[in-house]
N, C-alpha and C positions, 0 to 999 in steps of 0.2 A: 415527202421528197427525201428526209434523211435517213426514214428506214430503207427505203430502195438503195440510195445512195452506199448506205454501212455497208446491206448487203452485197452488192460490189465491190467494197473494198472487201469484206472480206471472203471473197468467191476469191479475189486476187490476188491470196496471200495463197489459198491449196479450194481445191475442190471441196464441198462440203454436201448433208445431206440436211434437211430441210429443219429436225430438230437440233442438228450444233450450231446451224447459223443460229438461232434463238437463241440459244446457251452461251454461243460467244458474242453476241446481243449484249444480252442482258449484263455480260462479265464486264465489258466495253463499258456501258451507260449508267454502272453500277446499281447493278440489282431492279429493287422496286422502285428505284426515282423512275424509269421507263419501262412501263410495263406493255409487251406487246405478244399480240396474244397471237398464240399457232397458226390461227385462221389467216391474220394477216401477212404473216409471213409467205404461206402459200398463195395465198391472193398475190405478193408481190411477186413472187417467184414467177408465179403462172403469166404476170404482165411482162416481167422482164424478157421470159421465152419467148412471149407472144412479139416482142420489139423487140429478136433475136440478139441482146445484152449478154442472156445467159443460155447455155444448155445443158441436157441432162445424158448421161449413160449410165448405163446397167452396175451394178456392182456384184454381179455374178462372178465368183471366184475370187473377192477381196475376203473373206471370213467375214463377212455382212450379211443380213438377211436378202434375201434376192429381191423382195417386194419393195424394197427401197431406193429410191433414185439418190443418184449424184445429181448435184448442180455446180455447174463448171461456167467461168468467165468467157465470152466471147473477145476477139479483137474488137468489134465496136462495143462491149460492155465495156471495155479497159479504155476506151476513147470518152464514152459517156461519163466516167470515172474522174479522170484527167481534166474535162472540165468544170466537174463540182470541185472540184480542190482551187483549177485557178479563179472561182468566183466565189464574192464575199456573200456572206448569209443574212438578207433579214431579218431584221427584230421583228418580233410583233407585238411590242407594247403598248399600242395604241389599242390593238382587241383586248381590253380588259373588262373581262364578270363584271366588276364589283363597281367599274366606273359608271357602267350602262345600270347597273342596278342602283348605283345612289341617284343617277339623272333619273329617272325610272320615277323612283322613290319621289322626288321633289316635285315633279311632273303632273304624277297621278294624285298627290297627296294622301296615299294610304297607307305611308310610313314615316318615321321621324327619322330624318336624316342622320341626326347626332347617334343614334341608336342603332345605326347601318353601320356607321363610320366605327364604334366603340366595338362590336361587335365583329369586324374584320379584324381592327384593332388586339382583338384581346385570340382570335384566330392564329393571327400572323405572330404573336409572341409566341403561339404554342409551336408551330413551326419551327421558329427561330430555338426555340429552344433543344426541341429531335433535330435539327440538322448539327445543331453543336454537339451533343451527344452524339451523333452519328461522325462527327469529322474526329473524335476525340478519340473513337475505339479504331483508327485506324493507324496501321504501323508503319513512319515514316520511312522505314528503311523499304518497304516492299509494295506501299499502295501510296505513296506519294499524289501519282496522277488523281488517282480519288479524294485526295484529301484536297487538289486546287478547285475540283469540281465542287467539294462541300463550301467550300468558300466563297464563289463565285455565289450559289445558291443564300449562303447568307451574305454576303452585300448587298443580294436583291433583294430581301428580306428588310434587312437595315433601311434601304432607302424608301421600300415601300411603306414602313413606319412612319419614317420624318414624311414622307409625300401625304401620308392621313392627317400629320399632325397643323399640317399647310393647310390641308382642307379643310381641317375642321373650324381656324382661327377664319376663316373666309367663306365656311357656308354661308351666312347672313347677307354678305354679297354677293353671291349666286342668287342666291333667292329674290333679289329683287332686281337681276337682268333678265330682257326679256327673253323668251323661247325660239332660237330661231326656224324659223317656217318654210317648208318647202312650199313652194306657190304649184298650185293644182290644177292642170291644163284640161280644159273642155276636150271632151272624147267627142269626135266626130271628125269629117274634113270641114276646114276653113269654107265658111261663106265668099262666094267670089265677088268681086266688086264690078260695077257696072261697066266699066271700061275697058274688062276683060271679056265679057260678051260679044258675040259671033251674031246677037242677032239683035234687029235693032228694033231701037226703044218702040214701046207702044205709043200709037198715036193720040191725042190729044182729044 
């Protein structure tokens, strides 16, 4: 939803051709933290057209090559637009890898939890430590925005540390609550009871 989304916003700044939305992509999200590749862009393009959002014209006569489309904003792109901005965005921190992968781990028994947890552990400090180098080479006076984005990325970082350092003093109590169970309902239809019968009992 938010590559569609950008893409409108940025159809709704000027017309674009399908490789500078990328380019102003990726300039926007900074670089490689989002990396989205050609295909998808077109793919989104193609749905937008298809949910007349966006359209396309000829670029014959701009000093472009002719085989390349414009994609230009519709009035209902600029409507569908208008209302991602006035609603708020979903976290999704509840889908995490590495949560599913230690309950996983405890679960199945064919890994050592402590050894899952040390090992994201000693992952997330590497991160932590390329994103600070990455907010450090950036120049306050002209990429600010970028540098709240690096920051933002290491808080999450930070807290995803202290949230390991939580679990780890409390696996031993995990480990001996029980698994909760989803209850497995019989495939078939319901046996009907005799009372709901249309014909009556056998004789005696």
């Amino acid at each position: 939803m938010s590559v569609r989304n950008a893409i409108l916003g940025l159809l709704a700044k000027k017309p674009r051709h399908g490789y500078e939305l990328r380019v102003a992509f990726s300039a926007v999200v900074g670089g490689a933290s989002w990396d989205v590749k050609p295909a998808q862009i077109y793919t989104t393009l193609d749905r937008l057209e298809e949910s007349g959002l966006v359209q396309t014209k000829s670029d014959i006569g701009e000093g472009r090559e002719p085989d390349r489309r414009i994609y230009a904003i519709t009035r209902d792109g600029r409507h569908a637009l208008k209302e991602w901005f006035a609603d708020g965005v979903t976290s999704e921190h509840q889908r995490d890898e590495f949560y599913v992968k230690l309950m996983i781990g405890l679960i199945s028994e064919e890994a050592d939890p402590a050894r899952i947890i040390q090992t994201q552990r000693v992952k997330l400090f590497q991160e932590l430590h390329d994103a600070t180098a990455q907010r450090d080479q950036y120049d306050a006076r002209a990429q600010l925005a970028k540098i709240f984005l690096s920051d933002k990325v290491i808080m999450h970082l930070e807290a995803d540390l202290r949230w390991l350092d939580m679990i780890e003093m409390r696996i031993e109590a995990i480990k001996k609550q029980p698994l909760d169970e989803v209850e497995i309902r019989k495939r078939g239809r319901p046996k009907k009871e005799d009372g709901g019968s249309t014909h009556p009992p056998p004789a005696e």
